[in-house]
mmCIF file as gemmi writes it, N, C-alpha and C atoms, coordinates in Angstrom:
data_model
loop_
_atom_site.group_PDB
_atom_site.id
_atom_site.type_symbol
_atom_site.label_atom_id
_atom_site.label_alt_id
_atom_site.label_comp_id
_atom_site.label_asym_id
_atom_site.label_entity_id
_atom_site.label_seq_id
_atom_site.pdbx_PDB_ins_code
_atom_site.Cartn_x
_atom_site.Cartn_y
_atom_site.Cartn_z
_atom_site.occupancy
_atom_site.B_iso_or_equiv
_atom_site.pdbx_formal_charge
_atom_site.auth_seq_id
_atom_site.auth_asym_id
_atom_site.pdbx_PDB_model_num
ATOM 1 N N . UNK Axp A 1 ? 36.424 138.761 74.324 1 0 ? 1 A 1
ATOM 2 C CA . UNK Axp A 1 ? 37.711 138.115 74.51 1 0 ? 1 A 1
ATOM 3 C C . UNK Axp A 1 ? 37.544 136.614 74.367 1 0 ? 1 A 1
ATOM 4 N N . UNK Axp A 2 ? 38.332 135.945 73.609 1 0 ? 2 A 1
ATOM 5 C CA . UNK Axp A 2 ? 38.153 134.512 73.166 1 0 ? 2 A 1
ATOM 6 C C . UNK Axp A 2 ? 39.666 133.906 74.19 1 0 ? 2 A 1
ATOM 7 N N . UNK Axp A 3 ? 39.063 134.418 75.54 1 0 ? 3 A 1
ATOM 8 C CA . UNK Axp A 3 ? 40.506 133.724 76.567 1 0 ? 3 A 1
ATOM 9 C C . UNK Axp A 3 ? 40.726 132.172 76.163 1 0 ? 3 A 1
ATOM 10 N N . UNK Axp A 4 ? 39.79 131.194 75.828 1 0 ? 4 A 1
ATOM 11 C CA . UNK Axp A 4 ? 39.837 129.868 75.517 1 0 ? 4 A 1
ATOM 12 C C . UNK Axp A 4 ? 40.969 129.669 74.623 1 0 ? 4 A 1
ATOM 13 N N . UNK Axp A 5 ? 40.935 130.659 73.569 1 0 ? 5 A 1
ATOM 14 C CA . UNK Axp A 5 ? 42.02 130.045 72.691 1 0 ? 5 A 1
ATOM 15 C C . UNK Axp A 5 ? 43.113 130.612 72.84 1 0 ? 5 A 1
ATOM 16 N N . UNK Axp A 6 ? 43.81 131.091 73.707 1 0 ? 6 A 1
ATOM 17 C CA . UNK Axp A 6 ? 44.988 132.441 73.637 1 0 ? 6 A 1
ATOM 18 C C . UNK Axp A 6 ? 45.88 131.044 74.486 1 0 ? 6 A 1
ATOM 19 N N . UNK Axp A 7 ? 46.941 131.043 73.99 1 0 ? 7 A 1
ATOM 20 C CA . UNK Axp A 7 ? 48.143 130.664 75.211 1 0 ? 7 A 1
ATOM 21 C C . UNK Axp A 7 ? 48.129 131.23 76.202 1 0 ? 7 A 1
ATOM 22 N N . UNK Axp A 8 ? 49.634 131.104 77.08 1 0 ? 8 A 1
ATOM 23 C CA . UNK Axp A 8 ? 49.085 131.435 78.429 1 0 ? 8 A 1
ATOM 24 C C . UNK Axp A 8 ? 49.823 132.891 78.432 1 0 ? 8 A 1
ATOM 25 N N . UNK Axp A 9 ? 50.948 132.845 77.275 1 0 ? 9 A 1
ATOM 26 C CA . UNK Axp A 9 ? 51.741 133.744 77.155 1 0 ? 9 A 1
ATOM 27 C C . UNK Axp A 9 ? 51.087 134.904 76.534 1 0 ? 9 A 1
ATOM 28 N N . UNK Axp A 10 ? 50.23 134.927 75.846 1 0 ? 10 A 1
ATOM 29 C CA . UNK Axp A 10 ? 49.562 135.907 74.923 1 0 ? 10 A 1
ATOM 30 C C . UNK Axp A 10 ? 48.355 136.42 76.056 1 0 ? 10 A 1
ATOM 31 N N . UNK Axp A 11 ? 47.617 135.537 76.983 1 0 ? 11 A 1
ATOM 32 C CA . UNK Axp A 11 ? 46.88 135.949 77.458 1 0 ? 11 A 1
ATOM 33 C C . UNK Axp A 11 ? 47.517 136.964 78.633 1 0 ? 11 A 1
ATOM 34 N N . UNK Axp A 12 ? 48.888 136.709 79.228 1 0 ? 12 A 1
ATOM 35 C CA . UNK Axp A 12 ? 49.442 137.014 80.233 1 0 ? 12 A 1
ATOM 36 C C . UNK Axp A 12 ? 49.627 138.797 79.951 1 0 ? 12 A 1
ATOM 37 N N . UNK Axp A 13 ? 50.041 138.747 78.52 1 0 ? 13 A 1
ATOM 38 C CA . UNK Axp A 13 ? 50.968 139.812 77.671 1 0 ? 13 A 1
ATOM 39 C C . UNK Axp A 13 ? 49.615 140.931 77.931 1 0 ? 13 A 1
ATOM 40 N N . UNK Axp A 14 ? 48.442 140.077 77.256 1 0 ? 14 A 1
ATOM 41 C CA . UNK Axp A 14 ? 47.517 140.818 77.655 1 0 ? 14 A 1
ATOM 42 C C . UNK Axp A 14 ? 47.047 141.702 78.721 1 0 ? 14 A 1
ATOM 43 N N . UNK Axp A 15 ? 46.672 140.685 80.217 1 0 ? 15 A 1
ATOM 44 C CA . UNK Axp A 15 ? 46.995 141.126 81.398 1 0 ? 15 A 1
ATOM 45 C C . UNK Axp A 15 ? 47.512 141.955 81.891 1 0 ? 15 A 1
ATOM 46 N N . UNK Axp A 16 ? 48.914 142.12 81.486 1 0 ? 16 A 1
ATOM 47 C CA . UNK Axp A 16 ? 50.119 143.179 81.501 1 0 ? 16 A 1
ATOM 48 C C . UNK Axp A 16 ? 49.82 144.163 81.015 1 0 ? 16 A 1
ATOM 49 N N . UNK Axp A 17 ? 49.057 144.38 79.822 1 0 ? 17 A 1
ATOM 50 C CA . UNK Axp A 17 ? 49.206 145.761 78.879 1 0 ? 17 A 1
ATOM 51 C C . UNK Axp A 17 ? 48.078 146.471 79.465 1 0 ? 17 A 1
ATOM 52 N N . UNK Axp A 18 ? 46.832 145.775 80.027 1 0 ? 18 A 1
ATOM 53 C CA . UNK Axp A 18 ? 45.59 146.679 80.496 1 0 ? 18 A 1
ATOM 54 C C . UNK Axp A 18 ? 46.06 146.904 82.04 1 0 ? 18 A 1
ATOM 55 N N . UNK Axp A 19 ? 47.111 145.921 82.678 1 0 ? 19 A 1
ATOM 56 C CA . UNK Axp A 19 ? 47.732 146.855 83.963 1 0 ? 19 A 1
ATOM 57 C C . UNK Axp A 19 ? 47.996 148.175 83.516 1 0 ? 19 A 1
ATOM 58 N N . UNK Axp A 20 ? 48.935 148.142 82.827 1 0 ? 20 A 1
ATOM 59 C CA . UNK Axp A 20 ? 49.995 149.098 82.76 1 0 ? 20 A 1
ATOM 60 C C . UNK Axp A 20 ? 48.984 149.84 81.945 1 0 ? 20 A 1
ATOM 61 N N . UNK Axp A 21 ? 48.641 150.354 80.747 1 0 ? 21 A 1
ATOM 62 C CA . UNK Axp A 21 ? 47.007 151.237 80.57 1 0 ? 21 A 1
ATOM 63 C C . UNK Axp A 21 ? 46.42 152.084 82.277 1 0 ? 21 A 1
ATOM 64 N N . UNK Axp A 22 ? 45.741 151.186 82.561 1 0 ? 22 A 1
ATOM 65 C CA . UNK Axp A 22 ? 45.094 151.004 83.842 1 0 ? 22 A 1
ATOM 66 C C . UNK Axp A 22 ? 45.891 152.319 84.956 1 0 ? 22 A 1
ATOM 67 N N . UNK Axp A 23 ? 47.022 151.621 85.21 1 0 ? 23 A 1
ATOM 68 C CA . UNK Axp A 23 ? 47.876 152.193 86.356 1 0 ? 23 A 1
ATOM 69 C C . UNK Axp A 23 ? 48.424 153.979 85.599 1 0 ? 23 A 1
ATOM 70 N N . UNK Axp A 24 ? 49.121 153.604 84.271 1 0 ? 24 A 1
ATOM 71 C CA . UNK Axp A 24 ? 49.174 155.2 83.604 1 0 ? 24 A 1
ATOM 72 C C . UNK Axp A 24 ? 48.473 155.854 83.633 1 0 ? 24 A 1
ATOM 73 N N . UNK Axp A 25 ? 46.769 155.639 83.826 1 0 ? 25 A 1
ATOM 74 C CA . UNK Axp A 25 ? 45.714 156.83 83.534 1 0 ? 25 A 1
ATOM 75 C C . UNK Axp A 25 ? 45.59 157.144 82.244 1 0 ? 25 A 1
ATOM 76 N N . UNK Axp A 26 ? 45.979 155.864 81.649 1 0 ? 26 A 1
ATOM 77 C CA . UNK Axp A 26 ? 45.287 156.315 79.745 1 0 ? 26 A 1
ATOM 78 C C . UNK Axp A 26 ? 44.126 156.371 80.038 1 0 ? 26 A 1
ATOM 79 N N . UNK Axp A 27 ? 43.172 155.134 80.556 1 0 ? 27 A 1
ATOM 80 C CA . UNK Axp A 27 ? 41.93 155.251 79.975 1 0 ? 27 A 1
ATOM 81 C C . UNK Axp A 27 ? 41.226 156.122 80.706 1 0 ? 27 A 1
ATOM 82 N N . UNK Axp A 28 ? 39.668 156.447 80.024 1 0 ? 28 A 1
ATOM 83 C CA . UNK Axp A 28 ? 38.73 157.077 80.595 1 0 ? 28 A 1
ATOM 84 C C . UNK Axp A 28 ? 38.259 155.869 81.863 1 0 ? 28 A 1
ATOM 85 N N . UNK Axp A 29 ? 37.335 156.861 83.127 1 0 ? 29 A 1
ATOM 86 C CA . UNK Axp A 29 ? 36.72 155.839 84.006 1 0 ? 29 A 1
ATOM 87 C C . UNK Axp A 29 ? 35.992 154.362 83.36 1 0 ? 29 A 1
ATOM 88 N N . UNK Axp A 30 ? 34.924 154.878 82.396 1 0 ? 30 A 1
ATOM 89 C CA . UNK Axp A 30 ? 34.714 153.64 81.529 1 0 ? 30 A 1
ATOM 90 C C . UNK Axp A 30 ? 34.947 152.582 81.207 1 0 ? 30 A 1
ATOM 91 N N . UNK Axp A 31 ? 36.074 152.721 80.361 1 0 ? 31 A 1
ATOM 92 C CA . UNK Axp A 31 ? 36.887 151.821 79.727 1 0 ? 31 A 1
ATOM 93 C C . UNK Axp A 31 ? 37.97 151.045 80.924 1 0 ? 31 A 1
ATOM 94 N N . UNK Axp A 32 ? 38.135 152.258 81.587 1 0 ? 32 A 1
ATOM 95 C CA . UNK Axp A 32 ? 38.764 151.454 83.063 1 0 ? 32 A 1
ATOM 96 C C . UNK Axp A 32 ? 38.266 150.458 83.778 1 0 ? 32 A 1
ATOM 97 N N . UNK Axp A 33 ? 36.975 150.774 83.949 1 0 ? 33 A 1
ATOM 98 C CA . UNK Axp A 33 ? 36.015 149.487 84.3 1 0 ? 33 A 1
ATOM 99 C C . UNK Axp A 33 ? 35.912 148.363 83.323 1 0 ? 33 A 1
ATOM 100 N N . UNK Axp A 34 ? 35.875 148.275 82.161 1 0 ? 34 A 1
ATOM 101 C CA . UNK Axp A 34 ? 35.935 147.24 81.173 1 0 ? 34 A 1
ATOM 102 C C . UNK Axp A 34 ? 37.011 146.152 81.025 1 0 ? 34 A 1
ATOM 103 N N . UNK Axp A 35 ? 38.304 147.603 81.376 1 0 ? 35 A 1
ATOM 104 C CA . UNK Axp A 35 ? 39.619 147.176 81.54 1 0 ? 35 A 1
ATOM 105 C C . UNK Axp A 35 ? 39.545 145.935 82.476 1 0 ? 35 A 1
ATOM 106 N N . UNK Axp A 36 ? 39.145 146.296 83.694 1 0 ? 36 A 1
ATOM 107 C CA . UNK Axp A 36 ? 39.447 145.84 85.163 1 0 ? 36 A 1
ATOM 108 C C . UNK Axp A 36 ? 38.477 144.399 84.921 1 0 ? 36 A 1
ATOM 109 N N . UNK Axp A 37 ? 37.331 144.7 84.589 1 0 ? 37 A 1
ATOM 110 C CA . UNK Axp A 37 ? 36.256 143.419 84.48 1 0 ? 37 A 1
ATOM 111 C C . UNK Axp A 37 ? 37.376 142.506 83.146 1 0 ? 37 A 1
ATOM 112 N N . UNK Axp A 38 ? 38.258 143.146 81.939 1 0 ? 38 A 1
ATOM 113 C CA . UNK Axp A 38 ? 38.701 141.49 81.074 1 0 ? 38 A 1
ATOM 114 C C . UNK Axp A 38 ? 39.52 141.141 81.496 1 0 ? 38 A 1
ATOM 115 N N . UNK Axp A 39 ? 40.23 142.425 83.17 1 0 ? 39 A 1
ATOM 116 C CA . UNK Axp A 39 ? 41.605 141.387 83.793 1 0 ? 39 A 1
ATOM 117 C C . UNK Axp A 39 ? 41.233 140.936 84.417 1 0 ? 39 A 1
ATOM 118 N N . UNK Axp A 40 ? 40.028 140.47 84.99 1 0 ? 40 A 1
ATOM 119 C CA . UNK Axp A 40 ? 39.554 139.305 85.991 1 0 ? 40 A 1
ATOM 120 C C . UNK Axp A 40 ? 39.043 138.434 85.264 1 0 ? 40 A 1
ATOM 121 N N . UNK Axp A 41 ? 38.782 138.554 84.157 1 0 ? 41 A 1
ATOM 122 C CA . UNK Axp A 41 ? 38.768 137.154 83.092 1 0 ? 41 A 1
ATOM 123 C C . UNK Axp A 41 ? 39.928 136.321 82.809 1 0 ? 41 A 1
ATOM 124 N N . UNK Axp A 42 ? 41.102 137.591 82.422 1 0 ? 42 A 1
ATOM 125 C CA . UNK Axp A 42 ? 42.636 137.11 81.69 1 0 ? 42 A 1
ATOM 126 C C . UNK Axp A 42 ? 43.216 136.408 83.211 1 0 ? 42 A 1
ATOM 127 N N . UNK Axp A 43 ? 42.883 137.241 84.378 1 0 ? 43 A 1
ATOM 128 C CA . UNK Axp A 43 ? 43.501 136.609 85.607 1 0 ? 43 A 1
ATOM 129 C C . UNK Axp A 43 ? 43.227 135.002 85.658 1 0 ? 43 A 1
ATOM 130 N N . UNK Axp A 44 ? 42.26 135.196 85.858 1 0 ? 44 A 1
ATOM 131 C CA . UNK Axp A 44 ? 41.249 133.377 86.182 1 0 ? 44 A 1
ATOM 132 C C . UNK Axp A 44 ? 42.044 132.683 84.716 1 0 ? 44 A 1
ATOM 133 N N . UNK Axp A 45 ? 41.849 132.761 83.904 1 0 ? 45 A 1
ATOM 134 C CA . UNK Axp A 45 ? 42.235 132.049 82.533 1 0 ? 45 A 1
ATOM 135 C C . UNK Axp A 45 ? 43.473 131.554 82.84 1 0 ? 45 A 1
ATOM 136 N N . UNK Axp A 46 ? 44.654 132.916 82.886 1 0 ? 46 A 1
ATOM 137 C CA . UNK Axp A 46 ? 45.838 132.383 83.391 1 0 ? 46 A 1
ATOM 138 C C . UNK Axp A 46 ? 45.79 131.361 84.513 1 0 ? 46 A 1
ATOM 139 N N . UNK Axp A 47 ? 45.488 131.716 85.724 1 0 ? 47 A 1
ATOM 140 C CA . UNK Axp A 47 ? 45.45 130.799 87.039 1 0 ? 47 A 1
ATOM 141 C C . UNK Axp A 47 ? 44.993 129.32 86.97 1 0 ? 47 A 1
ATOM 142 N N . UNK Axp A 48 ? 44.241 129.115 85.617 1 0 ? 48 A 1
ATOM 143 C CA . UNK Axp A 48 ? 43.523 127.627 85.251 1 0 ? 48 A 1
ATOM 144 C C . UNK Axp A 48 ? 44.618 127.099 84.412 1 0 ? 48 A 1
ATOM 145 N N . UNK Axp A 49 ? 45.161 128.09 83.61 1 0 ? 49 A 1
ATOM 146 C CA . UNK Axp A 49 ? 45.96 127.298 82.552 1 0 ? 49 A 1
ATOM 147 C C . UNK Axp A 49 ? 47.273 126.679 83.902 1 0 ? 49 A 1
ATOM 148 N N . UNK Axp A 50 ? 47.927 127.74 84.666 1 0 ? 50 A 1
ATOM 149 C CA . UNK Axp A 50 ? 48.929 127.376 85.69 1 0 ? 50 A 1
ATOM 150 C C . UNK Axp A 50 ? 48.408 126.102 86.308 1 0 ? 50 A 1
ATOM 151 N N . UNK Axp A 51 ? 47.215 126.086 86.816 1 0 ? 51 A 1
ATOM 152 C CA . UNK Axp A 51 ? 47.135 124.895 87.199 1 0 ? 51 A 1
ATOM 153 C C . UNK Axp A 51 ? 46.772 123.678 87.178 1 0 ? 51 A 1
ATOM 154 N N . UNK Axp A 52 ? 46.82 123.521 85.99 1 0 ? 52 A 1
ATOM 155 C CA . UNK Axp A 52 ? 46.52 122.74 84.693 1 0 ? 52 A 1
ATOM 156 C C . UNK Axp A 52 ? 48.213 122.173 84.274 1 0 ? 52 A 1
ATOM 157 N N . UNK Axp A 53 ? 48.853 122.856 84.468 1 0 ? 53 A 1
ATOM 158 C CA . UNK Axp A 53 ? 50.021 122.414 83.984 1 0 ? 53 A 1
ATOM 159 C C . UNK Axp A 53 ? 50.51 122.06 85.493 1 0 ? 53 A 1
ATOM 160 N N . UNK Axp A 54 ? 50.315 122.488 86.672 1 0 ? 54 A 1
ATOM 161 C CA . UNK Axp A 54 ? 51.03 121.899 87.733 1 0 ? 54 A 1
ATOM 162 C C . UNK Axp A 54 ? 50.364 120.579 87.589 1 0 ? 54 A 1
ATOM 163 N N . UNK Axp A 55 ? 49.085 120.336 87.535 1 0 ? 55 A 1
ATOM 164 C CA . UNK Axp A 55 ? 48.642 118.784 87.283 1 0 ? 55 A 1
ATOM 165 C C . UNK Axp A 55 ? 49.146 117.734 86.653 1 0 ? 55 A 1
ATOM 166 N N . UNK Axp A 56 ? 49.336 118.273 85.943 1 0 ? 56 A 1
ATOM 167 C CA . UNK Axp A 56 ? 50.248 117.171 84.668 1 0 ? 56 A 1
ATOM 168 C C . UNK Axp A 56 ? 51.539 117.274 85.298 1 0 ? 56 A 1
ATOM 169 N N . UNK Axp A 57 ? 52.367 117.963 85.94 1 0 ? 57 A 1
ATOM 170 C CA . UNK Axp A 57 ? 53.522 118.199 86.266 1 0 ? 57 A 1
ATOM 171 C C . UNK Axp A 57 ? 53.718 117.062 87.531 1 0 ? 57 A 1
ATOM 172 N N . UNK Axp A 58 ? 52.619 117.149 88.036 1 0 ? 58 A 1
ATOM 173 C CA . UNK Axp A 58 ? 52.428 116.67 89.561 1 0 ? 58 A 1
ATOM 174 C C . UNK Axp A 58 ? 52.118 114.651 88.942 1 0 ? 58 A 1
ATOM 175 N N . UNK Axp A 59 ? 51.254 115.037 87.736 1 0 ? 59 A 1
ATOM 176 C CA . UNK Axp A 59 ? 51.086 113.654 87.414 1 0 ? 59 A 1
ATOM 177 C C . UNK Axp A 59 ? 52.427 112.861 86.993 1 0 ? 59 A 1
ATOM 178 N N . UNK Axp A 60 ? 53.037 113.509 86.115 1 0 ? 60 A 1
ATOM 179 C CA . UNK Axp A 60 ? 54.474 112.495 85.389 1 0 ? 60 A 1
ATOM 180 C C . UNK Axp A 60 ? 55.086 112.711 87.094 1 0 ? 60 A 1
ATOM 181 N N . UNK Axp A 61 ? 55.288 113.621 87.557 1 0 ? 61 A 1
ATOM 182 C CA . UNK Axp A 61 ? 56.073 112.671 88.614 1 0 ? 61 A 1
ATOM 183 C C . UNK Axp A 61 ? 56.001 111.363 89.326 1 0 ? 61 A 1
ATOM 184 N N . UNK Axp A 62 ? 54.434 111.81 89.743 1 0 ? 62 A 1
ATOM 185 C CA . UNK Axp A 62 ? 53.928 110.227 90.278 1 0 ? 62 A 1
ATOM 186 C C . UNK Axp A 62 ? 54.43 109.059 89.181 1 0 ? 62 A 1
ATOM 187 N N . UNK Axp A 63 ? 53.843 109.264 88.132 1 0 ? 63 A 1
ATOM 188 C CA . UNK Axp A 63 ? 54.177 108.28 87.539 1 0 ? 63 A 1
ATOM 189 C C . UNK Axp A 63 ? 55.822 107.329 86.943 1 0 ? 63 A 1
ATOM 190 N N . UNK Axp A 64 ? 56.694 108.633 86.773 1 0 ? 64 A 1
ATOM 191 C CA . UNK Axp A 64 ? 57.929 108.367 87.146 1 0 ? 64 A 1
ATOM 192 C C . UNK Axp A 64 ? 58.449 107.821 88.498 1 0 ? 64 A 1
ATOM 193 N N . UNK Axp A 65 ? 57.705 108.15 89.63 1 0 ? 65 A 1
ATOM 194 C CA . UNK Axp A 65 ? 58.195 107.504 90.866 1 0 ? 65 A 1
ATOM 195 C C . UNK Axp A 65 ? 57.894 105.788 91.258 1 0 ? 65 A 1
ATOM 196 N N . UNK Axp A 66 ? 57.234 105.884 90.269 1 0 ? 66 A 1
ATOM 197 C CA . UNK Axp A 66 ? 56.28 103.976 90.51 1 0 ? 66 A 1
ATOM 198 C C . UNK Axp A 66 ? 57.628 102.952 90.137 1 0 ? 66 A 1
């Protein structure tokens, strides 16, 4: 998984689709585990990109408030 380059939206979409996989009982135990180990990658990825953008969010305010 190349999480570095994915938006946050594509990575999210991602996230979503190996839930929902996951929770239906498509996959084998296996692949379930594989599953579960790239949504704790896609999780963290997302959670950095979120707060990455509250930073900057948090920054123009300050800087608008001066």
């Amino acid at each position: 998984m190349e999480s570095e380059k994915l938006s946050f939206e594509d990575a999210y979409k991602q996230l979503m689709e190996l839930v929902r996989k996951m929770e239906g009982g498509e996959l084998p135990l296996a692949a379930s585990v594989e599953a579960y180990e790239q949504g704790i990658k896609l999780k963290a990825y997302c959670e950095q990109l979120l707060k990455e953008a509250e930073l900057k969010i948090e920054t123009l305010k300050v800087g608008t408030n001066q």
